[in-house]
py3Dmol code that shows the C-alpha trace and the ligand (Angstrom):
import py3Dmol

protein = """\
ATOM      1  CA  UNK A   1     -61.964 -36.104  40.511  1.00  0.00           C
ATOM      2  CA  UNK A   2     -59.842 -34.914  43.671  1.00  0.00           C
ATOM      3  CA  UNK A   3     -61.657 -31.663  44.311  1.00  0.00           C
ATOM      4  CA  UNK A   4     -59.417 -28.473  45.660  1.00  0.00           C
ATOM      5  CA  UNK A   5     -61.173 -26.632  48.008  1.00  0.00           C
ATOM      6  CA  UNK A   6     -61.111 -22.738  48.791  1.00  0.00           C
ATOM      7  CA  UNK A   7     -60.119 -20.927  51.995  1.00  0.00           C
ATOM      8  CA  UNK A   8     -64.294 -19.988  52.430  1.00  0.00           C
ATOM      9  CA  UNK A   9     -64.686 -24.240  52.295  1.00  0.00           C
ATOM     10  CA  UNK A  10     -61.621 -25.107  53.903  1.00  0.00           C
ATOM     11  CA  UNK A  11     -63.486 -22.855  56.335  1.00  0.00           C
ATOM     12  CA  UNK A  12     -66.585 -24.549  56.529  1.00  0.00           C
ATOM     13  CA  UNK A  13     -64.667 -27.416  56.768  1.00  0.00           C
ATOM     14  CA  UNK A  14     -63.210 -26.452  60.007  1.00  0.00           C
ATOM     15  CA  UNK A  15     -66.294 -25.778  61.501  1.00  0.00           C
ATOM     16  CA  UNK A  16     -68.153 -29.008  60.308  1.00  0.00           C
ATOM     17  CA  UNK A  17     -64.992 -31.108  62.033  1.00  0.00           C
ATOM     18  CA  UNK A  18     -64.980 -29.268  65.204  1.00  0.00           C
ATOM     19  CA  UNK A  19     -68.950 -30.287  65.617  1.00  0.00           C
ATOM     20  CA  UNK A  20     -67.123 -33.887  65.107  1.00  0.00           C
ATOM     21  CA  UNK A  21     -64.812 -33.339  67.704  1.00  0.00           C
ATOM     22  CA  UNK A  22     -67.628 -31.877  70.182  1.00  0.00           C
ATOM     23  CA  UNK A  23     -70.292 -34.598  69.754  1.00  0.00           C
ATOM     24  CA  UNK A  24     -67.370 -37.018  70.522  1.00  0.00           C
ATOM     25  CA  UNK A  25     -66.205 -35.372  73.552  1.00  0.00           C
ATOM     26  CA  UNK A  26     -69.841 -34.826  74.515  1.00  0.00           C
ATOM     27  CA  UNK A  27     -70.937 -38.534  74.107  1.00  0.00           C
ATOM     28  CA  UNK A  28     -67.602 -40.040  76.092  1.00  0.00           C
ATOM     29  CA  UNK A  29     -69.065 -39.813  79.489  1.00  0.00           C
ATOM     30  CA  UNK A  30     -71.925 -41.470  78.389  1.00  0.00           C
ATOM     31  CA  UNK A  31     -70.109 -44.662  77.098  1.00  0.00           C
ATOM     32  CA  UNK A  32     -70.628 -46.783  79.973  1.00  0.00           C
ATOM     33  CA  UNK A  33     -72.270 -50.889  80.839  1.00  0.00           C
ATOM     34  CA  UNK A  34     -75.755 -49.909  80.546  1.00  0.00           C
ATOM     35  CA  UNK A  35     -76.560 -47.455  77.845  1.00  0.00           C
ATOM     36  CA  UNK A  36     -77.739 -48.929  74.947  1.00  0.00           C
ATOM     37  CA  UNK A  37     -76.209 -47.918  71.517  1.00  0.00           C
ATOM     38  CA  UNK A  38     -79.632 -46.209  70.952  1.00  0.00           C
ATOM     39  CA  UNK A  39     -79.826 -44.083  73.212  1.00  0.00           C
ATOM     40  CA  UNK A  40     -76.066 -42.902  72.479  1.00  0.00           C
ATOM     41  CA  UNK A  41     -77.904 -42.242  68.866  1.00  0.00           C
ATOM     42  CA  UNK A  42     -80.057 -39.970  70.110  1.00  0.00           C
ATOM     43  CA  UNK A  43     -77.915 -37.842  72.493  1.00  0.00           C
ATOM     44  CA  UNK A  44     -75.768 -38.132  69.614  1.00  0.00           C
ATOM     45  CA  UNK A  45     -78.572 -36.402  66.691  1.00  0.00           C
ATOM     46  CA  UNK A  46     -80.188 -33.942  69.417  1.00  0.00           C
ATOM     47  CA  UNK A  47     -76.490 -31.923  70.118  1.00  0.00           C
ATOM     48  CA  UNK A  48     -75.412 -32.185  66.876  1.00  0.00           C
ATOM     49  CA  UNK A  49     -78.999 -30.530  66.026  1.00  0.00           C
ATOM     50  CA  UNK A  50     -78.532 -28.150  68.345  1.00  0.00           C
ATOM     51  CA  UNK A  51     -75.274 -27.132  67.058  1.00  0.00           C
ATOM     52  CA  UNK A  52     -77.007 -26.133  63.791  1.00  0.00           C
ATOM     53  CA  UNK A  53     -75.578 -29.482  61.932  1.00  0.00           C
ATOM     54  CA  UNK A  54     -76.860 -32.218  60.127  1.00  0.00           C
ATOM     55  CA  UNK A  55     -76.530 -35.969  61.024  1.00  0.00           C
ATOM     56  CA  UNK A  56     -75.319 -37.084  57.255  1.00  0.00           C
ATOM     57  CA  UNK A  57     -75.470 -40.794  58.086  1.00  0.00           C
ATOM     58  CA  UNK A  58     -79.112 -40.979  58.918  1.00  0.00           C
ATOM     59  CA  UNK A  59     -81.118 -41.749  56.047  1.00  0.00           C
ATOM     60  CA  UNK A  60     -77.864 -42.482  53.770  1.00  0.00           C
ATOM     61  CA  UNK A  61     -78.563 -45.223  51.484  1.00  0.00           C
ATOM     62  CA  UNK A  62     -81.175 -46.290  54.038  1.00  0.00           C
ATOM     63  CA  UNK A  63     -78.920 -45.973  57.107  1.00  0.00           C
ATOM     64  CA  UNK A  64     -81.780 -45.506  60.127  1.00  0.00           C
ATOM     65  CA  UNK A  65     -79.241 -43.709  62.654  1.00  0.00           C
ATOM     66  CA  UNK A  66     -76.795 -40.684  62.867  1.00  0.00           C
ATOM     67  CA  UNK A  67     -73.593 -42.917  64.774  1.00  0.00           C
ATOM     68  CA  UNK A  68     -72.248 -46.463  63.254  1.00  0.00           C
ATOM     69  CA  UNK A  69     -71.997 -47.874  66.882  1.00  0.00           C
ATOM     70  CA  UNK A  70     -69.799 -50.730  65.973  1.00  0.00           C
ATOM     71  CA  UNK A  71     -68.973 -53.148  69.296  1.00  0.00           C
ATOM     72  CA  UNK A  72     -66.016 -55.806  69.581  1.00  0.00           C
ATOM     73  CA  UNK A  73     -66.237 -58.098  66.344  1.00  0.00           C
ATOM     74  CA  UNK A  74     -68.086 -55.093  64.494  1.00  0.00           C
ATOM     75  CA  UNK A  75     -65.582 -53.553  62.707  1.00  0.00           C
ATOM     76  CA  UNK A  76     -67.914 -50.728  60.986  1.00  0.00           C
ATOM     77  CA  UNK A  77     -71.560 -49.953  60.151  1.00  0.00           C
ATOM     78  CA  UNK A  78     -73.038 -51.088  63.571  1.00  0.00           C
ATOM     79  CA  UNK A  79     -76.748 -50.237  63.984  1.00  0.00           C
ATOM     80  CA  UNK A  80     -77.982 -48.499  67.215  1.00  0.00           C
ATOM     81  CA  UNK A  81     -80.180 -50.899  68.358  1.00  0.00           C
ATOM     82  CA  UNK A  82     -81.733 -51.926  71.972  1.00  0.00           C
ATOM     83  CA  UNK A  83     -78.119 -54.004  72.655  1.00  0.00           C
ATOM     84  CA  UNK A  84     -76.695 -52.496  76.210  1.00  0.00           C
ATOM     85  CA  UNK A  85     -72.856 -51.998  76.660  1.00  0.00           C
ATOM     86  CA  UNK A  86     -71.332 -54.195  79.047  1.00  0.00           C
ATOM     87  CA  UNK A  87     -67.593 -53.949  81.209  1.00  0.00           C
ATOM     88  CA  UNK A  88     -65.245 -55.336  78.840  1.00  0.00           C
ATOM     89  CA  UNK A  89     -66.708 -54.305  75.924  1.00  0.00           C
ATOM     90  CA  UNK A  90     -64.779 -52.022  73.019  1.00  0.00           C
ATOM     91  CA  UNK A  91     -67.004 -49.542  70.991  1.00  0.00           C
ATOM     92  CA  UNK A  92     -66.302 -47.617  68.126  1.00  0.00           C
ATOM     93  CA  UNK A  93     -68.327 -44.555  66.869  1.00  0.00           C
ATOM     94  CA  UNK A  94     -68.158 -43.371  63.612  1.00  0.00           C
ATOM     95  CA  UNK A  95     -69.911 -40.003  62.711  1.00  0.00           C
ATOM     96  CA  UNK A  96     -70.282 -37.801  60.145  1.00  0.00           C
ATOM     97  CA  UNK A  97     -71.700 -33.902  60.429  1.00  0.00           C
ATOM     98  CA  UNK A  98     -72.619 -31.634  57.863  1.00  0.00           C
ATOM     99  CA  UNK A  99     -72.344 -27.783  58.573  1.00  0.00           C
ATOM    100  CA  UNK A 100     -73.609 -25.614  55.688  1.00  0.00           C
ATOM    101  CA  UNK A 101     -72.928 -27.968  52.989  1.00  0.00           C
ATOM    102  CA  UNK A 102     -69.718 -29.460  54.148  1.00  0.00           C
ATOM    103  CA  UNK A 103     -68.906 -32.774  56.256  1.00  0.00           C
ATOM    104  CA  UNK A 104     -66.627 -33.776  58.796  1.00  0.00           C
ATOM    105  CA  UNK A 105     -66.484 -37.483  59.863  1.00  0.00           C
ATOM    106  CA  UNK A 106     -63.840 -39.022  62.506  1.00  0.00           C
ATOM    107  CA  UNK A 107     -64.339 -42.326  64.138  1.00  0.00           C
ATOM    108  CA  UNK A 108     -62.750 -43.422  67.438  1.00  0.00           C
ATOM    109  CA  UNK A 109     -63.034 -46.820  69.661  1.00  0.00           C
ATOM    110  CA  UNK A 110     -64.224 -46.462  73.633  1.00  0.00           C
ATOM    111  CA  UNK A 111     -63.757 -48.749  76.095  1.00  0.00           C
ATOM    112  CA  UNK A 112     -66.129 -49.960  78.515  1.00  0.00           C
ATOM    113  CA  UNK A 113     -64.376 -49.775  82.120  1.00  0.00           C
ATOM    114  CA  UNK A 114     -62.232 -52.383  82.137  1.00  0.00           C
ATOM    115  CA  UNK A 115     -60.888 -54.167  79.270  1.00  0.00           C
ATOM    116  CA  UNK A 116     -58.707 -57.262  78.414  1.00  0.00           C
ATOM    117  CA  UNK A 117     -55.160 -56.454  77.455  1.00  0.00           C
ATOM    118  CA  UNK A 118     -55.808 -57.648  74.259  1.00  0.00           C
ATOM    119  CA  UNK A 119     -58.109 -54.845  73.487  1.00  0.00           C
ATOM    120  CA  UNK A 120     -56.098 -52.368  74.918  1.00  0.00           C
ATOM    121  CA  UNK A 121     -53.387 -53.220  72.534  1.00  0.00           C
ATOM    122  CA  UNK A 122     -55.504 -53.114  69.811  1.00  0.00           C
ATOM    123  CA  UNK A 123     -56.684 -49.938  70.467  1.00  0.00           C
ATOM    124  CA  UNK A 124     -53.414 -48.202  71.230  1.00  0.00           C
ATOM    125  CA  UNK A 125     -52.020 -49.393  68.016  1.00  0.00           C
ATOM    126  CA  UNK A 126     -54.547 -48.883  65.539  1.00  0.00           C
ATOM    127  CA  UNK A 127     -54.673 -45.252  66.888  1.00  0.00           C
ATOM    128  CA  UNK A 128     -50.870 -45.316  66.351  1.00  0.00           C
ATOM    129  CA  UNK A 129     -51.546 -46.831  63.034  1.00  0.00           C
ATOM    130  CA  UNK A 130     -53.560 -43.761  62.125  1.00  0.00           C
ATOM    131  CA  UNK A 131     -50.966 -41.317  63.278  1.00  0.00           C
ATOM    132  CA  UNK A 132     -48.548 -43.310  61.140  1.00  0.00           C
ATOM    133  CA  UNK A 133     -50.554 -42.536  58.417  1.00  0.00           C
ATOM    134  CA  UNK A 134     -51.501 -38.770  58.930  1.00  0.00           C
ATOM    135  CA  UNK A 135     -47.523 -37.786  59.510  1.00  0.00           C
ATOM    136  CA  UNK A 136     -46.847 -39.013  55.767  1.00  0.00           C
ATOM    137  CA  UNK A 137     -49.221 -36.749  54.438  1.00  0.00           C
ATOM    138  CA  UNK A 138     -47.731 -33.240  52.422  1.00  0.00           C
ATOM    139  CA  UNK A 139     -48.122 -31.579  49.396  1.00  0.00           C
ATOM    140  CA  UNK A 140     -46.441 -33.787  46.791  1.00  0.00           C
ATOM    141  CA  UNK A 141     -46.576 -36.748  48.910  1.00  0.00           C
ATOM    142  CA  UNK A 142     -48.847 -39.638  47.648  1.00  0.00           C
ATOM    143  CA  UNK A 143     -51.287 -42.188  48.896  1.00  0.00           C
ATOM    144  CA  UNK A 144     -49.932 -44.863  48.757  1.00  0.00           C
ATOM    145  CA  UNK A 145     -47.524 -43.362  51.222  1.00  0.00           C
ATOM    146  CA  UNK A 146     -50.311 -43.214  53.624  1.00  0.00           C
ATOM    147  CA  UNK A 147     -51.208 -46.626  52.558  1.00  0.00           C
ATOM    148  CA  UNK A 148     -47.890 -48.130  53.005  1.00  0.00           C
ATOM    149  CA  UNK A 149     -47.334 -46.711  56.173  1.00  0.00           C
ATOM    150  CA  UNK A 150     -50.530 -47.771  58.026  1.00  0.00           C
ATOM    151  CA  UNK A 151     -49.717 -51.248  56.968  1.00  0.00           C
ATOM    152  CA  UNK A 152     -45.990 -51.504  57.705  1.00  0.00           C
ATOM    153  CA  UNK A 153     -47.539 -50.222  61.659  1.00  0.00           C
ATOM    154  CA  UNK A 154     -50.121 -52.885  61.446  1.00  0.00           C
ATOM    155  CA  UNK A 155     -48.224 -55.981  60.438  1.00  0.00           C
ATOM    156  CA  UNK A 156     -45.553 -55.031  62.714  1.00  0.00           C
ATOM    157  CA  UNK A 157     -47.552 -55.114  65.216  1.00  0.00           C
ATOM    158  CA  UNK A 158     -48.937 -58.176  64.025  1.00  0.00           C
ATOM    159  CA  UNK A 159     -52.640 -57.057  63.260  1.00  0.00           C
ATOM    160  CA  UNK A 160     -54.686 -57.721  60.745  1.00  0.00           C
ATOM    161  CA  UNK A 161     -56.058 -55.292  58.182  1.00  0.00           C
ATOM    162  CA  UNK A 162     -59.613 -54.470  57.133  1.00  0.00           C
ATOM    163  CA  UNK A 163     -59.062 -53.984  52.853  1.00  0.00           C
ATOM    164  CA  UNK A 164     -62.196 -53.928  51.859  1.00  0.00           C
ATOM    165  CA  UNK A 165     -62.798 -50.731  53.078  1.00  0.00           C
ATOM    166  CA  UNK A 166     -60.561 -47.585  52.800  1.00  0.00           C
ATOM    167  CA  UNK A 167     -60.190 -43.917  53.628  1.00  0.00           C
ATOM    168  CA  UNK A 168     -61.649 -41.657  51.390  1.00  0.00           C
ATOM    169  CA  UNK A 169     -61.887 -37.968  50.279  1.00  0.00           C
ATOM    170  CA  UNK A 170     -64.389 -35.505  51.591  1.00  0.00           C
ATOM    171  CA  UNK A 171     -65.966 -32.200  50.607  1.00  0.00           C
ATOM    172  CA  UNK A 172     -69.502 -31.490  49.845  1.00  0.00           C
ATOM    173  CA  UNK A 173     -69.942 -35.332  49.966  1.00  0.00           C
ATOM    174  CA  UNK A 174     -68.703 -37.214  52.847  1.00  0.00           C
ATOM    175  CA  UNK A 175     -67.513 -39.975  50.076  1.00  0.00           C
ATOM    176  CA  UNK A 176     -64.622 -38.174  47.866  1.00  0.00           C
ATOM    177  CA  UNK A 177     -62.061 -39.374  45.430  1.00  0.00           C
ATOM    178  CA  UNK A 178     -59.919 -40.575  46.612  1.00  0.00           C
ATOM    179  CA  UNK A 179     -59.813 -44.032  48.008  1.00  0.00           C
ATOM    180  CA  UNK A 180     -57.585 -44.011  50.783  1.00  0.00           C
ATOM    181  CA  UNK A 181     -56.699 -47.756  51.310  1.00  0.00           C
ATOM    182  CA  UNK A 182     -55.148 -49.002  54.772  1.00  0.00           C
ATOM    183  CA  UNK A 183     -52.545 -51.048  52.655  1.00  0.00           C
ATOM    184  CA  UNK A 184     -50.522 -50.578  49.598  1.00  0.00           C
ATOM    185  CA  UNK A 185     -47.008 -49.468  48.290  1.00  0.00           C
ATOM    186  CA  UNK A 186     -45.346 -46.192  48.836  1.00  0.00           C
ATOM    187  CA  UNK A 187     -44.437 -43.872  46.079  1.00  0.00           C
ATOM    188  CA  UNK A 188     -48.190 -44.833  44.171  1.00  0.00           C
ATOM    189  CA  UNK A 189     -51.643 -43.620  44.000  1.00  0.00           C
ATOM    190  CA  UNK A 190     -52.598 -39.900  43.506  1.00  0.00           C
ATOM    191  CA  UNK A 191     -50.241 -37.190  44.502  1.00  0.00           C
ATOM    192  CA  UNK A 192     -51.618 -34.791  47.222  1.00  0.00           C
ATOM    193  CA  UNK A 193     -52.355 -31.172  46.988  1.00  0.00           C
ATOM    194  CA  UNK A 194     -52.743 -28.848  49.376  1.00  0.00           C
ATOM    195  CA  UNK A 195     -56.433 -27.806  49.768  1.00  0.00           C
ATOM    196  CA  UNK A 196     -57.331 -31.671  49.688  1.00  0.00           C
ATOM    197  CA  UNK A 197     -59.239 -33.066  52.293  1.00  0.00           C
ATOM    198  CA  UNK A 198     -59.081 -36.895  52.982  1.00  0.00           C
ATOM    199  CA  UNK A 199     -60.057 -39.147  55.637  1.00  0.00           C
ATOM    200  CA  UNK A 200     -57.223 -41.521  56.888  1.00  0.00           C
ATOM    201  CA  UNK A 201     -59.175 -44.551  58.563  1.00  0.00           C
ATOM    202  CA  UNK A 202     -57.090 -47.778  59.731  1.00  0.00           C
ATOM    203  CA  UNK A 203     -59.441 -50.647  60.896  1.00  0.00           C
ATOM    204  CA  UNK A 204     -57.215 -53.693  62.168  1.00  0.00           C
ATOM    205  CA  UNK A 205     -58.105 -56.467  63.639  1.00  0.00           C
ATOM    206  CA  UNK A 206     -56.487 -58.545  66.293  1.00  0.00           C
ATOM    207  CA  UNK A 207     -57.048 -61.581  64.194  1.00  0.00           C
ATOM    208  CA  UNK A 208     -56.965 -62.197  60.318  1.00  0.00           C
ATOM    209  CA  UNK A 209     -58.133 -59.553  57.634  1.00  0.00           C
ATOM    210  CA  UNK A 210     -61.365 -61.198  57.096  1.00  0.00           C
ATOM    211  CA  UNK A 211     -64.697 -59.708  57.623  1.00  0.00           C
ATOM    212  CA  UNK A 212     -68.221 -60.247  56.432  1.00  0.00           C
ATOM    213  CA  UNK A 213     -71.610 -58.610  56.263  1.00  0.00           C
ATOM    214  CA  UNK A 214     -74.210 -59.073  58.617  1.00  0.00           C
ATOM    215  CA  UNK A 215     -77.927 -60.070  57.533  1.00  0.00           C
ATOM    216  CA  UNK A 216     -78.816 -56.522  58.375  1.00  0.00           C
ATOM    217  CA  UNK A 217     -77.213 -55.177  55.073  1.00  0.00           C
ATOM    218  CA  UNK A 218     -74.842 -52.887  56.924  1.00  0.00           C
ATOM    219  CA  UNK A 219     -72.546 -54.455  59.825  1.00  0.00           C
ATOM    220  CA  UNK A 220     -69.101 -55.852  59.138  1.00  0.00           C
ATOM    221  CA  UNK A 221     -67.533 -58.279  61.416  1.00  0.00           C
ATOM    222  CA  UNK A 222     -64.493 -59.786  61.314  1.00  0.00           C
ATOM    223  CA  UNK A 223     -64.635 -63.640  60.124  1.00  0.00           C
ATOM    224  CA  UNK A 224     -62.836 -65.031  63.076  1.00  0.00           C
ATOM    225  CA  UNK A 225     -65.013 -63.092  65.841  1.00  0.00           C
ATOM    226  CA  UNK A 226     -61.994 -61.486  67.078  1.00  0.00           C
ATOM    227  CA  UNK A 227     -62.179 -57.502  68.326  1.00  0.00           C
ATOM    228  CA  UNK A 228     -61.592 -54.567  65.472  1.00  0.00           C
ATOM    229  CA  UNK A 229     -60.951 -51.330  66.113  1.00  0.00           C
ATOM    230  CA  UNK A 230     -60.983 -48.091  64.175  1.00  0.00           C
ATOM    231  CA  UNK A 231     -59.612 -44.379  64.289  1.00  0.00           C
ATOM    232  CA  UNK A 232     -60.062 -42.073  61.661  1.00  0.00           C
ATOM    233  CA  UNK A 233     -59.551 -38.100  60.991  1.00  0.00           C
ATOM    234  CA  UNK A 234     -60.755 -35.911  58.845  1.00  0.00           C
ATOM    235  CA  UNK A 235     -57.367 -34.275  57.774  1.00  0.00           C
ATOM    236  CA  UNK A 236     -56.236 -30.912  54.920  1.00  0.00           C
ATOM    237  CA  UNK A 237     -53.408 -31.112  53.362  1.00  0.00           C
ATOM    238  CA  UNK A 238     -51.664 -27.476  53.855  1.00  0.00           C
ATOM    239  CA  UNK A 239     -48.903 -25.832  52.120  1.00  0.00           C
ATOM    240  CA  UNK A 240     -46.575 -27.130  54.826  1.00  0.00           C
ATOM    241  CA  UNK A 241     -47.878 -30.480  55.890  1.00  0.00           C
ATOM    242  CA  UNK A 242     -51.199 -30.787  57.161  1.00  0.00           C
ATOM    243  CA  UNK A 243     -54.060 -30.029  59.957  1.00  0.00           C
ATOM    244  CA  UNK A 244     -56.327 -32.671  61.268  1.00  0.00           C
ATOM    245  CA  UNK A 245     -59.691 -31.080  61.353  1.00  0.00           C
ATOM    246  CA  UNK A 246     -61.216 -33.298  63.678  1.00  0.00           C
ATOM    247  CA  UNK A 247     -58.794 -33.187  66.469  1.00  0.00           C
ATOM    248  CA  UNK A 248     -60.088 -35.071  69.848  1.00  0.00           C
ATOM    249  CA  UNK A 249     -60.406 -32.268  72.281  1.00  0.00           C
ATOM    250  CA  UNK A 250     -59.553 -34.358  75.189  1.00  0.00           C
ATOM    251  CA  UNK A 251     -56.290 -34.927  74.379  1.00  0.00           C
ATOM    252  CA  UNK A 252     -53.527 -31.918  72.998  1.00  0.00           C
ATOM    253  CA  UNK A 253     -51.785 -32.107  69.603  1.00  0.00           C
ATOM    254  CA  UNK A 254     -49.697 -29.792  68.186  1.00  0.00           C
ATOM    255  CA  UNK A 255     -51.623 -29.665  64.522  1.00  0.00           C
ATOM    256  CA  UNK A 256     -55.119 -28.644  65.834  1.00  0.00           C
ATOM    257  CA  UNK A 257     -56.234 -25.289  65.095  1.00  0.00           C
ATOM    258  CA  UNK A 258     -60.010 -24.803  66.752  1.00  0.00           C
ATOM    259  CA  UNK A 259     -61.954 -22.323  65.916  1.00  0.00           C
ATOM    260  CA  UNK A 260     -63.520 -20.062  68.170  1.00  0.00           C
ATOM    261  CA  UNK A 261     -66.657 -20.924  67.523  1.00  0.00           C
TER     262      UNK A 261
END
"""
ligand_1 = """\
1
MG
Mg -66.274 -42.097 59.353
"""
view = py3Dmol.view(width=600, height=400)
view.addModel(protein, "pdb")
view.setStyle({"model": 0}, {"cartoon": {"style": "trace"}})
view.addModel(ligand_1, "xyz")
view.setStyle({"model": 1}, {"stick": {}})
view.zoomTo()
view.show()
């Protein structure tokens, strides 16, 4: 079931994604060779604590930390651990907060210093990728039109698509109906609504589709070794379009809206 949420949770909503976008912002400086993906964890749990929100990851279905810290190959699920960043490396962290009952969850890939060109292309395009997706989205529209237009980005730019994972909704659960694959054909799927709240989440791959699961239970790598990358937003669909409710605060757009909070 697709819920429809009210002005007081589209509300909440707002606020719970703007912690997102502020633990991100606060942890960028931080993402340098040396700091292990630990220690981002904890920064990470201690300001979203002290924002008055909840780390939902930690403790999901046995997940031990509050950021997915996902690096190169990784493509999602990456467990803080003792591993130190090093120049050249690409990291993505996923998050999700909850804020009085509601969650907000955006993921975005950091460099290390320098990286190959390789990686930077990867990155700029699988942000792209998301964009793509996030300008089909209306009231009326469907997605599969999100689906379909992530993909036609990706293969154009001749990277490879992570489908055994999708986008999703998100409410009172950070896991909604409904799926929000990364491939797929226009024109199909469930029609948005406004008051809907779905995450759009490309993760491409600069090789093949493939991935697999670590030993650990959790991390997903790509088959070939090759870097993934990731973006996602937490994003309503208005009466008009929509608003991205995990906007990166480093960087303008024209959709935010922040509250002043
Ligand atoms: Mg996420």
């Amino acid at each position: 079931m697709i819920t429809i949420k009210s002005d007081r949770e589209i509300e909440l909503m707002r606020e719970a994604g703007y912690m997102v976008s502020k633990t991100h912002k606060y942890l960028k400086p931080f993402i340098k060779e040396g700091i292990t993906t630990k220690e981002l964890d904890r920064l990470a749990e201690e300001y979203i604590r002290s924002m008055g929100g909840v780390p939902t990851c930690k403790g999901f279905e046995g997940f031990p930390a509050t950021l997915c810290t996902s690096i190169n190959d990784e493509v999602v699920h990456g467990i803080p651990s003792n591993r130190k960043l090093k120049k050249g490396d690409i990291i993505t962290i996923d998050m999700v907060i909850g804020y009085k009952g509601y969650q907000g969850d955006a993921a975005w890939t950091y460099k290390v210093g320098d990286i190959s060109k390789e990686k930077e292309y990867l990155m700029e395009h699988t942000e792209k990728a998301l964009y793509e997706g996030i300008k089909m989205v209306k009231p009326g529209a469907r997605v599969g039109d999100i689906s379909a237009a992530v993909e036609k980005y990706a293969r154009s730019h001749n990277l490879g698509i992570v489908k055994e994972l999708c986008g999703h909704g998100i409410g009172t659960d950070m896991h909604e109906d409904p799926n929000v694959p990364n491939y797929g054909a226009s024109g199909t799927g469930p029609i948005l609504k406004a008051g809907m709240v779905i995450c759009i989440e490309p993760m491409l791959n600069l090789g093949t589709d493939d991935i697999y699961e670590e030993d650990d239970g959790w991390t997903i790598r790509t088959e070939d070794g090759k870097s993934a990358a990731h973006y996602e937003h937490t994003v309503l669909i208005t009466k008009d379009g929509y608003e991205i409710l995990t906007p990166r605060l480093s960087i303008g757009s024209i959709h935010i809206t922040i509250p002043a909070f």
